[in-house]
Short mmCIF file of the C-alpha atoms (twelve columns), coordinates in Angstrom:
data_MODEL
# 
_entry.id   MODEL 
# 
loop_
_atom_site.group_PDB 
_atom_site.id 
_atom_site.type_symbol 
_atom_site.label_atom_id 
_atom_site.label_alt_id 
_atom_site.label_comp_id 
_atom_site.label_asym_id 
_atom_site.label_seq_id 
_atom_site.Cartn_x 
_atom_site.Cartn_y 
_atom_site.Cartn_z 
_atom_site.pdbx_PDB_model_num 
ATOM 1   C CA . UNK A 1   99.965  93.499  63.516  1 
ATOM 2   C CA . UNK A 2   99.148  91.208  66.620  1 
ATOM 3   C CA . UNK A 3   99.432  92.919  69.563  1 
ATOM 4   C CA . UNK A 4   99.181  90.827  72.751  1 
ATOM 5   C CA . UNK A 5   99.634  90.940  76.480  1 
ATOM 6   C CA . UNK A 6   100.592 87.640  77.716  1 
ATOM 7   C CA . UNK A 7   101.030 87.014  81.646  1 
ATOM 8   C CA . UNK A 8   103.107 83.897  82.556  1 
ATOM 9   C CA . UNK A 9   102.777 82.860  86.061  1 
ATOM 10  C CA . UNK A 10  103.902 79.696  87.866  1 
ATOM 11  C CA . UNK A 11  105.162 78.497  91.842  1 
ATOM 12  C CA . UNK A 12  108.523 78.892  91.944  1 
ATOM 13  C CA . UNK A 13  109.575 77.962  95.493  1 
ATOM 14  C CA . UNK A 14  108.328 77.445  99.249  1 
ATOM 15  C CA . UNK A 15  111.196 79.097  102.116 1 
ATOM 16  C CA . UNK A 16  110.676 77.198  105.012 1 
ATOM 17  C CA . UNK A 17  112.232 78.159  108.309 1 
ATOM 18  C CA . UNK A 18  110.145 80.049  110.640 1 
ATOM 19  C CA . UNK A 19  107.979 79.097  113.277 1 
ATOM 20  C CA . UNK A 20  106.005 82.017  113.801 1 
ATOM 21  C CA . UNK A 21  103.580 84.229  111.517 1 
ATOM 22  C CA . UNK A 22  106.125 86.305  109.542 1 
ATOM 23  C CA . UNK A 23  104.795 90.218  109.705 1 
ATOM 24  C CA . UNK A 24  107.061 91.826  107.369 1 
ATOM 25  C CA . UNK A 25  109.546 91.130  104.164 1 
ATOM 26  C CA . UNK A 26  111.825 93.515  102.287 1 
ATOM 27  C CA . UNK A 27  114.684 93.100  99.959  1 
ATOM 28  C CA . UNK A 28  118.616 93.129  101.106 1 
ATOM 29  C CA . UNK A 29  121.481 92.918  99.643  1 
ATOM 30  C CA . UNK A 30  122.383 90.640  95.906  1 
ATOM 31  C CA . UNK A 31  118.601 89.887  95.993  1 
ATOM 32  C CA . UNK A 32  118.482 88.319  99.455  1 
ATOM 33  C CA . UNK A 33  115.285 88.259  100.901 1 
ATOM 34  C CA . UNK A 34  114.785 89.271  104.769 1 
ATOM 35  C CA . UNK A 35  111.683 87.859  106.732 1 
ATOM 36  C CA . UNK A 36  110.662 88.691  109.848 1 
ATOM 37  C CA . UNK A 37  108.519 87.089  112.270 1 
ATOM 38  C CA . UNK A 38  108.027 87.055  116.705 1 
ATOM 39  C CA . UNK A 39  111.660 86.777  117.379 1 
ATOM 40  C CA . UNK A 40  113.025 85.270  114.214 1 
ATOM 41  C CA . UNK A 41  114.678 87.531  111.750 1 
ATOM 42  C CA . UNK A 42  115.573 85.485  108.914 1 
ATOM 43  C CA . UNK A 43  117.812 86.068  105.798 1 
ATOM 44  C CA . UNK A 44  117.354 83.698  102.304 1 
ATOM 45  C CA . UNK A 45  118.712 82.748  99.142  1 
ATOM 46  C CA . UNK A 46  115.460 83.372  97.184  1 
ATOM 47  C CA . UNK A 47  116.903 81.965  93.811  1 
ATOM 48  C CA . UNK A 48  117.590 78.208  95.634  1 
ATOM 49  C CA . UNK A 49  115.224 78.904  98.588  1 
ATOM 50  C CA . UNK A 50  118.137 78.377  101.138 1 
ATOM 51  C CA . UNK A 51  118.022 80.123  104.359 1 
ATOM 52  C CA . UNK A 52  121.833 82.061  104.836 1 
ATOM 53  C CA . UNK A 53  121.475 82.959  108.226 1 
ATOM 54  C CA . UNK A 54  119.064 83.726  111.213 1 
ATOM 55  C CA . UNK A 55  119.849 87.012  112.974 1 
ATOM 56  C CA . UNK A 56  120.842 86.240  116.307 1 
ATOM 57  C CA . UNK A 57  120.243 88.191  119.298 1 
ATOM 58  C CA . UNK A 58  117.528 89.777  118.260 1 
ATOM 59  C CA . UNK A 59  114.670 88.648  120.819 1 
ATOM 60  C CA . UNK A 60  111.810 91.003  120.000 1 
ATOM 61  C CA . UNK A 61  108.421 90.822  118.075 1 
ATOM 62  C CA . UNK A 62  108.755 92.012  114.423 1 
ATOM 63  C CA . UNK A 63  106.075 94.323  112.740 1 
ATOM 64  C CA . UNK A 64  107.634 95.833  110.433 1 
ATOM 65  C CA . UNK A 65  111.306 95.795  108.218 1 
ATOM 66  C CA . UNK A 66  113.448 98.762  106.347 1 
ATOM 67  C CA . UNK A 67  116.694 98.694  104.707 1 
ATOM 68  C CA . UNK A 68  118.256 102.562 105.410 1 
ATOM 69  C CA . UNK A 69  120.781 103.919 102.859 1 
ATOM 70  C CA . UNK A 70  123.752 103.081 104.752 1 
ATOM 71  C CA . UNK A 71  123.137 99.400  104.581 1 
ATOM 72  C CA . UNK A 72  121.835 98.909  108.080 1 
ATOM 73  C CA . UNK A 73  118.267 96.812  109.025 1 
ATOM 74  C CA . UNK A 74  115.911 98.462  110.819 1 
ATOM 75  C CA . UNK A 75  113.630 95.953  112.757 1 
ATOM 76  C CA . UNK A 76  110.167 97.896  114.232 1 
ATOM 77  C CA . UNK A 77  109.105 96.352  117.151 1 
ATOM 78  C CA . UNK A 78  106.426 97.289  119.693 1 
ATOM 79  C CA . UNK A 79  107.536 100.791 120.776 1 
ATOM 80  C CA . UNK A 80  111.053 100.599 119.746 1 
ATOM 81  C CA . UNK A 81  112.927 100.324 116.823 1 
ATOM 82  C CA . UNK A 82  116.610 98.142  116.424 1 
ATOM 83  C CA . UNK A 83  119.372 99.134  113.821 1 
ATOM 84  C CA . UNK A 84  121.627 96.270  113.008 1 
ATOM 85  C CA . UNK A 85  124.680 96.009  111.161 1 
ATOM 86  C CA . UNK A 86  123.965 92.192  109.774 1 
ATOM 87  C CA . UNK A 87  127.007 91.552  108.139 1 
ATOM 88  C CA . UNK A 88  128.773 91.798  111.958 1 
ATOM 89  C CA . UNK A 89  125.779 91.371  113.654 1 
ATOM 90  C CA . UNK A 90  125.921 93.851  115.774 1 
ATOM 91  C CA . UNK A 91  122.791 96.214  117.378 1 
ATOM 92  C CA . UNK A 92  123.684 99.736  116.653 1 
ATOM 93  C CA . UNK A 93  121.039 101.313 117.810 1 
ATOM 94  C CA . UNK A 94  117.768 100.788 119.926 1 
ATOM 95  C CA . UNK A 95  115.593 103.907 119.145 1 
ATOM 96  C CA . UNK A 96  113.022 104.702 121.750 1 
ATOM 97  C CA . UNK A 97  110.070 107.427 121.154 1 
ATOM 98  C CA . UNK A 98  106.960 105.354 120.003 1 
ATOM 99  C CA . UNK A 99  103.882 104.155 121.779 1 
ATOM 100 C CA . UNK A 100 102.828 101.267 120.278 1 
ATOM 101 C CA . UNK A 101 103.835 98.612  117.582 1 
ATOM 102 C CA . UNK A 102 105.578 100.245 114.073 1 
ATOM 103 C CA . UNK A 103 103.250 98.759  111.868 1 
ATOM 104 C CA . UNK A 104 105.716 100.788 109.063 1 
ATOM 105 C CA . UNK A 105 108.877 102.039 107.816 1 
ATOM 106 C CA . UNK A 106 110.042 103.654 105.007 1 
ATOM 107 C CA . UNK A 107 113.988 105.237 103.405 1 
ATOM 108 C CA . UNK A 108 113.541 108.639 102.373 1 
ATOM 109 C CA . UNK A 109 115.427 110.012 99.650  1 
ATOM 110 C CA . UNK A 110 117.320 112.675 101.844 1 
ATOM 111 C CA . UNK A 111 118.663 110.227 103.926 1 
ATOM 112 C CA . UNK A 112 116.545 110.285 106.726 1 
ATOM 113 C CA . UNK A 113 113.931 107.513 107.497 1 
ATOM 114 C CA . UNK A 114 110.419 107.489 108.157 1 
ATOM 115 C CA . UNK A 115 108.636 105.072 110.845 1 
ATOM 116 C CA . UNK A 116 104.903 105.044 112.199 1 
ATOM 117 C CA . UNK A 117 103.280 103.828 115.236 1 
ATOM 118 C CA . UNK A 118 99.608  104.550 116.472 1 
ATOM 119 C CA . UNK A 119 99.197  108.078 115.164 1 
ATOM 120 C CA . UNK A 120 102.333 109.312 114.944 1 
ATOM 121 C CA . UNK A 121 104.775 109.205 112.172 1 
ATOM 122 C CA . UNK A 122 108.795 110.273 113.177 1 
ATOM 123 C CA . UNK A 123 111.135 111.118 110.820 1 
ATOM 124 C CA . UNK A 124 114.785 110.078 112.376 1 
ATOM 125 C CA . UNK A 125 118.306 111.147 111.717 1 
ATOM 126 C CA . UNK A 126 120.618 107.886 110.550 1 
ATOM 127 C CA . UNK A 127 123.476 110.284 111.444 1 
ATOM 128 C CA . UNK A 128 123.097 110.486 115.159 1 
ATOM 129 C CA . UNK A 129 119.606 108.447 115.226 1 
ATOM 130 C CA . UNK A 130 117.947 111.670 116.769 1 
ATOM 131 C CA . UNK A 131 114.160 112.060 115.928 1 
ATOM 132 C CA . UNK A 132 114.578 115.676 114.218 1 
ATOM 133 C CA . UNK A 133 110.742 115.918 112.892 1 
ATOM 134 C CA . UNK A 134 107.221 114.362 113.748 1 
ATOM 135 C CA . UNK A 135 103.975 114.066 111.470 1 
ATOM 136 C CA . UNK A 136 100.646 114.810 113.028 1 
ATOM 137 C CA . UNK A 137 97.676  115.266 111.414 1 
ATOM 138 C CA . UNK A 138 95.580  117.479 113.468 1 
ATOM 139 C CA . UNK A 139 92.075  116.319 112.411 1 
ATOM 140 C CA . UNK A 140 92.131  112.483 113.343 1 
ATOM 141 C CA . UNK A 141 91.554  111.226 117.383 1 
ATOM 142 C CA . UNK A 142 95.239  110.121 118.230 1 
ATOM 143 C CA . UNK A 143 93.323  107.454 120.568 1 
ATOM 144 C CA . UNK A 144 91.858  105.667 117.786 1 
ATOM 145 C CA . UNK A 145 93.867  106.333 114.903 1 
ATOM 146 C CA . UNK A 146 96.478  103.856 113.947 1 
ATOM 147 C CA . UNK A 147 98.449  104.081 110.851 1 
ATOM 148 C CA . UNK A 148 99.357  101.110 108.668 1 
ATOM 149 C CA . UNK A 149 101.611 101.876 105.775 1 
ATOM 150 C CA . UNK A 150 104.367 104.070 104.718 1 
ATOM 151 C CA . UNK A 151 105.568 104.831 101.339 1 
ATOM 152 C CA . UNK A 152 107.394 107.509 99.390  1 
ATOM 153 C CA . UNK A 153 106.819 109.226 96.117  1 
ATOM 154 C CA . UNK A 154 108.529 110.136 93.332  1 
ATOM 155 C CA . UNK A 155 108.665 113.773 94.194  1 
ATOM 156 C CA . UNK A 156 110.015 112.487 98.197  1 
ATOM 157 C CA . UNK A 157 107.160 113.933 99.709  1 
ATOM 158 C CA . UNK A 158 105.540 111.044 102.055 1 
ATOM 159 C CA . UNK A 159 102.077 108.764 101.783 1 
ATOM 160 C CA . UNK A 160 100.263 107.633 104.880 1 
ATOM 161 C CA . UNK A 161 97.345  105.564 105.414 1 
ATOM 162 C CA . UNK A 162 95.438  103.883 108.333 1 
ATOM 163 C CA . UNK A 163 92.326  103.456 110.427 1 
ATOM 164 C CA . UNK A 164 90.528  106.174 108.854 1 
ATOM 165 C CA . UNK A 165 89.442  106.591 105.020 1 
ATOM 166 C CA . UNK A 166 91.632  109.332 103.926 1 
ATOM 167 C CA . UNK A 167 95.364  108.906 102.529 1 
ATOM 168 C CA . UNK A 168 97.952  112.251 103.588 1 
ATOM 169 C CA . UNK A 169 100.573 113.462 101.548 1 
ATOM 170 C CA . UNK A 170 103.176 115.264 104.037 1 
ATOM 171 C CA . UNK A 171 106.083 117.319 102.889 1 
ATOM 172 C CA . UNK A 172 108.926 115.460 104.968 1 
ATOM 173 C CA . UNK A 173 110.801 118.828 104.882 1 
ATOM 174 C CA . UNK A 174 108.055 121.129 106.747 1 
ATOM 175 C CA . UNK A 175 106.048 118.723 108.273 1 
ATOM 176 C CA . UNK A 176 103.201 120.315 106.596 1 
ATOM 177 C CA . UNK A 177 100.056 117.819 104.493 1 
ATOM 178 C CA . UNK A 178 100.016 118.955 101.194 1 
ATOM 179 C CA . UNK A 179 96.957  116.917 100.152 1 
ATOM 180 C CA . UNK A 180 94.547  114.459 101.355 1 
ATOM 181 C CA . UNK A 181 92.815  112.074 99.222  1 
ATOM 182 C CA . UNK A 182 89.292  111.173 99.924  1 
ATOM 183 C CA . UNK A 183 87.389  107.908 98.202  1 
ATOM 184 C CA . UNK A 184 87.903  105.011 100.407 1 
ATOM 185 C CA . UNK A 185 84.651  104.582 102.670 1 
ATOM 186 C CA . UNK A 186 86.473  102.431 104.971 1 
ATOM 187 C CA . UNK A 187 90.067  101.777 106.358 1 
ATOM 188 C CA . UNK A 188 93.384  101.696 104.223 1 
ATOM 189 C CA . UNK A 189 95.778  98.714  104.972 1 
ATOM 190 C CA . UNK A 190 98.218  99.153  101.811 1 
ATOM 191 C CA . UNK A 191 99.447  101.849 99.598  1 
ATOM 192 C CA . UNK A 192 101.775 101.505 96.674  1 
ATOM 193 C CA . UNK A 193 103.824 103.242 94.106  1 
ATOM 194 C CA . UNK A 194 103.170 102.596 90.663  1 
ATOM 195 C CA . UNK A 195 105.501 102.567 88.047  1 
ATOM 196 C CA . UNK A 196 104.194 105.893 86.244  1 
ATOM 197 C CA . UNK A 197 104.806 107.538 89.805  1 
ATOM 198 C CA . UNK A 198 100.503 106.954 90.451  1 
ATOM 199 C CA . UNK A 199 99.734  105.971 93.668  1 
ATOM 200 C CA . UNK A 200 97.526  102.699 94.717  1 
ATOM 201 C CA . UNK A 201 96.003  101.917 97.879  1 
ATOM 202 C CA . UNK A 202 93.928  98.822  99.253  1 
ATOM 203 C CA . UNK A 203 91.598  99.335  101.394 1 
ATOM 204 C CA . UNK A 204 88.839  97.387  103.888 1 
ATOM 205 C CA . UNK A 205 86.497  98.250  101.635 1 
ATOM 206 C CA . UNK A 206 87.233  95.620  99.086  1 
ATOM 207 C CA . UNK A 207 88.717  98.181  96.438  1 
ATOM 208 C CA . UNK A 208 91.923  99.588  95.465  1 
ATOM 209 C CA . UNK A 209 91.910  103.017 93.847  1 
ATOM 210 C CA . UNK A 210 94.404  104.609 91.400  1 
ATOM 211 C CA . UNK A 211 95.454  108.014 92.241  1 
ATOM 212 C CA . UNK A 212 97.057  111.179 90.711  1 
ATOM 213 C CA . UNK A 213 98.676  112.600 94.149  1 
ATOM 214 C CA . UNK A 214 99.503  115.544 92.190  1 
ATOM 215 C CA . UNK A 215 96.255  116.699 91.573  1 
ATOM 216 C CA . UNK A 216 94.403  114.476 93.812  1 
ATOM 217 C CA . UNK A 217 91.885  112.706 91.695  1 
ATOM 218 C CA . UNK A 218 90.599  109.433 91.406  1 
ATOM 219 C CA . UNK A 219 92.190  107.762 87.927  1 
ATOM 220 C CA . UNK A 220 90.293  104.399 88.513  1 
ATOM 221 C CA . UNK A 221 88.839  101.637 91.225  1 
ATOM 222 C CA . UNK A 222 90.078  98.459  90.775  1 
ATOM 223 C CA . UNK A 223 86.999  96.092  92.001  1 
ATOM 224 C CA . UNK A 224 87.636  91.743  92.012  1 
ATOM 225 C CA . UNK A 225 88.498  91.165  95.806  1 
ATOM 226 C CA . UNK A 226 85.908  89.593  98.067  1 
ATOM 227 C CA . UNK A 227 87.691  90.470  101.065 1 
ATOM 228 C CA . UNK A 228 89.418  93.385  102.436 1 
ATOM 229 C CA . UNK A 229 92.711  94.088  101.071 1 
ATOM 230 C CA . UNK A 230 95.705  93.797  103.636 1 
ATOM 231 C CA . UNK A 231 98.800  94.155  101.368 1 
ATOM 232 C CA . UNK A 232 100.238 95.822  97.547  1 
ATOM 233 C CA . UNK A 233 102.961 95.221  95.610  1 
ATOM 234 C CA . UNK A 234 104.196 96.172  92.134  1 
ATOM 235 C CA . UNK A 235 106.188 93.697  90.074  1 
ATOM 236 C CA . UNK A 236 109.017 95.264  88.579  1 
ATOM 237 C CA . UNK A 237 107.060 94.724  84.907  1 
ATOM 238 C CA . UNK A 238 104.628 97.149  86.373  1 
ATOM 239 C CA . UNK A 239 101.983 94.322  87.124  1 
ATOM 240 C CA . UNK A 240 100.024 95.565  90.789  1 
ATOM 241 C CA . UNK A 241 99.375  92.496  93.265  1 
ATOM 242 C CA . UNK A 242 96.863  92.671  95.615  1 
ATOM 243 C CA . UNK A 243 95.589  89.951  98.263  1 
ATOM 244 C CA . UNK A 244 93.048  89.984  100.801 1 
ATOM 245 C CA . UNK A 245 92.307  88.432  104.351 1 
ATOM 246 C CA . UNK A 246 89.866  86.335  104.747 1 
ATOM 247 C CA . UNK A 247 88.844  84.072  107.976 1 
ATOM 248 C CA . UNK A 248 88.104  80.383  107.393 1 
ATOM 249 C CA . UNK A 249 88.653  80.675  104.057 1 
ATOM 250 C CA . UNK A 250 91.297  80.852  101.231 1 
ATOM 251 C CA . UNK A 251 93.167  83.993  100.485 1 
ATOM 252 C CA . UNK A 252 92.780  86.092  97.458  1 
ATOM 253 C CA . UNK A 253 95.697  87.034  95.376  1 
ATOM 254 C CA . UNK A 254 94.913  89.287  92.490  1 
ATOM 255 C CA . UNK A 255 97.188  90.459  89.626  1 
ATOM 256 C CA . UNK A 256 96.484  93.237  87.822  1 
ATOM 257 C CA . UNK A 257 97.467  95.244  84.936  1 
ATOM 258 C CA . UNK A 258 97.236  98.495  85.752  1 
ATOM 259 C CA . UNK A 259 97.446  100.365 82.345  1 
ATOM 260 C CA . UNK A 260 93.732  98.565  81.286  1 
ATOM 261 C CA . UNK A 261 92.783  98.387  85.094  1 
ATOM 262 C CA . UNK A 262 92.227  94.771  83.976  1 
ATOM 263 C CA . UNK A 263 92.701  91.851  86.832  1 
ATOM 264 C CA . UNK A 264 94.505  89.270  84.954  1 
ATOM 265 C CA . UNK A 265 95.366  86.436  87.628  1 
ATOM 266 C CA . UNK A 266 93.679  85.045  90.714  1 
ATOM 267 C CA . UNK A 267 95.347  82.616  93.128  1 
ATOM 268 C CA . UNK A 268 93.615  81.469  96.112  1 
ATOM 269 C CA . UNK A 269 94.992  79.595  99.404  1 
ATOM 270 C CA . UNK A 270 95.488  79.884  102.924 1 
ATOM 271 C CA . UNK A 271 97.631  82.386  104.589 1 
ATOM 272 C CA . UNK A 272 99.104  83.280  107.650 1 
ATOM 273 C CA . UNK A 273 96.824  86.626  109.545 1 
ATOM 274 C CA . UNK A 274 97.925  89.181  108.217 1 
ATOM 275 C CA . UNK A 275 99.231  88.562  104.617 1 
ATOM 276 C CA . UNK A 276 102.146 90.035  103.286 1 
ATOM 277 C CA . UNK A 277 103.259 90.585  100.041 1 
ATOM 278 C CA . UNK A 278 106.483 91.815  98.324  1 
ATOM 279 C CA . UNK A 279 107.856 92.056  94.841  1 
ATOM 280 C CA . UNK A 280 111.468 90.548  94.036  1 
ATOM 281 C CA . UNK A 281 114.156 92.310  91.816  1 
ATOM 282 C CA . UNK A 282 113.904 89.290  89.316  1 
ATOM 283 C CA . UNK A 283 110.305 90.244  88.651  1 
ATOM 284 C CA . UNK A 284 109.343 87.001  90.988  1 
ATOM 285 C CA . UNK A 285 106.625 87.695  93.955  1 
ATOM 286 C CA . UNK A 286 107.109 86.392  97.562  1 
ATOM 287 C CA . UNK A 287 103.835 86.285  99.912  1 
ATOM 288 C CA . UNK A 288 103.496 85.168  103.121 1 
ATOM 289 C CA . UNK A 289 101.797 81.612  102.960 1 
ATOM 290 C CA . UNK A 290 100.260 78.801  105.103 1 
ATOM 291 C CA . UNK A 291 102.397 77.292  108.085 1 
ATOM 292 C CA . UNK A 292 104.754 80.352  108.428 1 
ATOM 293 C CA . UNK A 293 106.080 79.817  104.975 1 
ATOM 294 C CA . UNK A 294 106.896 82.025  102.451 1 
ATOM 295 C CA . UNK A 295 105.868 81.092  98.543  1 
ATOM 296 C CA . UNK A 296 107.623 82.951  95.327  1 
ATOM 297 C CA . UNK A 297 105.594 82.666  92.113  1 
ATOM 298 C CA . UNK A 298 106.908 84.390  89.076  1 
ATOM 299 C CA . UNK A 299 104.599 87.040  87.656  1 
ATOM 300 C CA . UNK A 300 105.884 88.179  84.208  1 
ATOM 301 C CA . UNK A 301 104.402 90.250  81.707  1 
ATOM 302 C CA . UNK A 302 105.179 90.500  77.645  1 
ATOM 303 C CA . UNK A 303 103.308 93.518  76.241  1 
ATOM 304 C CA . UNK A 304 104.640 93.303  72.468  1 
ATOM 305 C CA . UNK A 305 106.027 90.231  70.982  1 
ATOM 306 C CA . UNK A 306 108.234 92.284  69.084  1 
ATOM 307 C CA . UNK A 307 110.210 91.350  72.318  1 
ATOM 308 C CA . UNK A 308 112.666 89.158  70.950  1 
ATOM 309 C CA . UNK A 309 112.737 86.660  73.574  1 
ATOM 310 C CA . UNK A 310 108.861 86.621  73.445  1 
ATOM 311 C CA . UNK A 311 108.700 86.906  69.556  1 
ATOM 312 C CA . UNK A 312 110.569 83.508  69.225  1 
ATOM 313 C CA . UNK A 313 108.891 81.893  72.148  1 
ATOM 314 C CA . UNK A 314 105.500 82.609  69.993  1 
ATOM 315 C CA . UNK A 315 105.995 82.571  66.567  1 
ATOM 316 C CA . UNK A 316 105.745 79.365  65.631  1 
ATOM 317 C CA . UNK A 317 102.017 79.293  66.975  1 
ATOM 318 C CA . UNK A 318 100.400 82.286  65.043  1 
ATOM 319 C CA . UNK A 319 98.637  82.064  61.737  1 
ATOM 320 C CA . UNK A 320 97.630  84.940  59.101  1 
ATOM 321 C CA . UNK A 321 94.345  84.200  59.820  1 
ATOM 322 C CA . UNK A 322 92.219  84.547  62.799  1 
ATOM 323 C CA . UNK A 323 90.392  81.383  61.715  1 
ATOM 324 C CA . UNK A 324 92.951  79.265  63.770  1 
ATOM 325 C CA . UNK A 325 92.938  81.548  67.262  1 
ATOM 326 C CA . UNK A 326 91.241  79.209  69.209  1 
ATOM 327 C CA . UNK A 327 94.104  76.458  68.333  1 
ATOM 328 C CA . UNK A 328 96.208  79.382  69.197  1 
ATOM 329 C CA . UNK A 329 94.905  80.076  72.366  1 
ATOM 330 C CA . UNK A 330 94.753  76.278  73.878  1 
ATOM 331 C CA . UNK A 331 98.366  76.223  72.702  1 
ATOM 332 C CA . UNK A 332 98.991  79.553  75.032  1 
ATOM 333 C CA . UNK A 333 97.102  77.795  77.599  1 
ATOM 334 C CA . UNK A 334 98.803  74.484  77.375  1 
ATOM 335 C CA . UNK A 335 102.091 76.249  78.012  1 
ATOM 336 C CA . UNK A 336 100.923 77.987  81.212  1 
ATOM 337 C CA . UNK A 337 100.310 81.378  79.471  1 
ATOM 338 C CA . UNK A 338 97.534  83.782  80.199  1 
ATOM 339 C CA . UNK A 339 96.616  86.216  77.887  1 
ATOM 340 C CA . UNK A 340 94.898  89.480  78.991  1 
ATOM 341 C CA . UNK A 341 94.105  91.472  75.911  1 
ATOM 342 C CA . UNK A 342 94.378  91.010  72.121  1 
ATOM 343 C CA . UNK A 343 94.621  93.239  69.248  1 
ATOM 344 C CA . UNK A 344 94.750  92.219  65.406  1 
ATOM 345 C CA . UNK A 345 95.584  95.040  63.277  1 
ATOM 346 C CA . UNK A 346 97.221  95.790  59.638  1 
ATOM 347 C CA . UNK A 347 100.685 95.643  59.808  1 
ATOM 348 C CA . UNK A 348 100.949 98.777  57.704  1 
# 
């Protein structure tokens, strides 16, 4: 038996279009991409790398973007938040409450919506857009905590993270923290869900850790950057991208595979402060890039090559003999391949 894991990963395309640093990306709808930037909302074509449409009339700074369950955008902006219908595009809704930029937002699975801002987190209403609980945690100074990202487990129950070295898992329901998770030693920019329901975070500290939220523990540290970590994002093959900030010098994206805690790809280049990434449906990643731009690389892993598709793309280059595996890997090589482990076994 030959067991490999084999990571493919090559530019796709460049989306050029905004004139601004672009703060925030999320998904829409038939794989559309949605990029916002200091009073540019922008909607693209990500498989031809056309821009569709610019939303117009919106004429505030972007920080952060969510798509709610009923279809509608929500654009975070510095204090307030706008809900537009695109497809008309109309403003529904400008919701007031917040005192400084939402640096996050998040769709919960009851149908309500999280956002954060400074140290507050609200959790609004889509029905009549009323702010029907907020998230405090008692223990942090709400004049110099700030949170930074959002996300939601597979259980529903909340993740927050910010200017301060501890993640909190709330209950959305009760309000109540139902665990905080202590290892970072500085500030956490990113979290993440992982595809076994394991939650990652990136931190200022140059790591990202691996967590059970369920029992709180530490699984692994994932060490390679050389510069704090601003943004996460999990391929839909389960691979965990990572990239850092760095001033005067190029970017660091990292790819990792999570199941060996291996890193498995580095890209470097120059980014727009702060980088962003996101992962596409089509297993494709888009970051924020140089210029206001936006690049898409695919990431793609093949675990088995009992994978048809993969088993044919590979056959004709292995041997019943490891004497050749050198030949075998140049040929991998050649053909843009990476490969990030190897196993040789008996095939009975």
């Amino acid at each position: 038996m030959l067991l490999l894991i084999l990571y493919k990963l090559k530019i796709d395309i460049t989306l050029l279009g905004h004139t601004t640093p672009i703060r925030s990306l999320v998904a829409y709808h038939n794989g559309s991409l949605v990029s916002g930037g200091f009073r540019e909302i922008l909607f693209w074509d990500t498989k031809s790398g056309r821009q569709i449409k610019k939303l117009a009339g919106h004429d505030a700074h972007t920080f952060s973007l969510a798509v709610l369950q009923d279809g509608s955008l929500a654009i975070g902006s510095f204090k307030e938040i706008f809900i537009w219908n695109t497809e008309k595009n109309q403003l529904i809704k400008t919701l007031i409450g917040h005192t400084n930029e939402v640096s996050s937002m998040v769709s919960l699975k009851n149908g309500y919506f999280a956002s954060c801002s400074g140290s507050d987190i609200f959790i609004w209403d889509i029905k009549n857009w009323k702010i029907i609980r907020m998230l405090k945690d008692q223990y942090i100074s709400s004049n110099y905590f700030f949170f930074y990202s959002l996300v939601v487990l597979n259980n529903g129950n909340l993740a927050s993270a910010g200017r301060h070295t501890k993640i909190q898992i709330w209950n959305t329901t009760t309000g109540d923290i139902n665990r905080i998770l202590y290892g970072h030693v500085q500030w956490v920019y990113s979290l993440a869900v992982l595809h076994d329901g394991n939650l990652a975070s990136g931190s200022y500290d140059k790591t990202i850790i691996i967590w059970n939220t369920n029992t709180g523990k530490i699984l692994n540290t994932l060490i390679g950057h050389t510069s704090e970590i601003r943004s996460l994002a999990v391929t839909t093959e389960g691979s965990l991208a990572s990239i850092g900030l760095t001033y005067r010098a190029p970017q660091e994206i990292l790819i990792w595979d999570t199941r060996t805690s291996q890193m498995i790809e580095k890209i470097t280049g120059y980014t727009d402060s702060p980088p962003k990434l996101y992962a596409l449906e089509d297993g494709r990643l888009a970051y924020t890039s140089f210029n206001f731009t936006i690049s898409i690389i695919y990431v793609t892993n093949y675990s088995n090559i009992n994978n048809s598709t993969t088993k044919n793309t590979i056959k004709k280059l292995t041997t019943k003999t490891v004497d050749n595996i050198d030949l075998f890997l140049q040929t991998l090589q050649q053909k843009q391949w990476k490969v990030g482990s190897l196993l040789f076994g008996r095939n009975d």
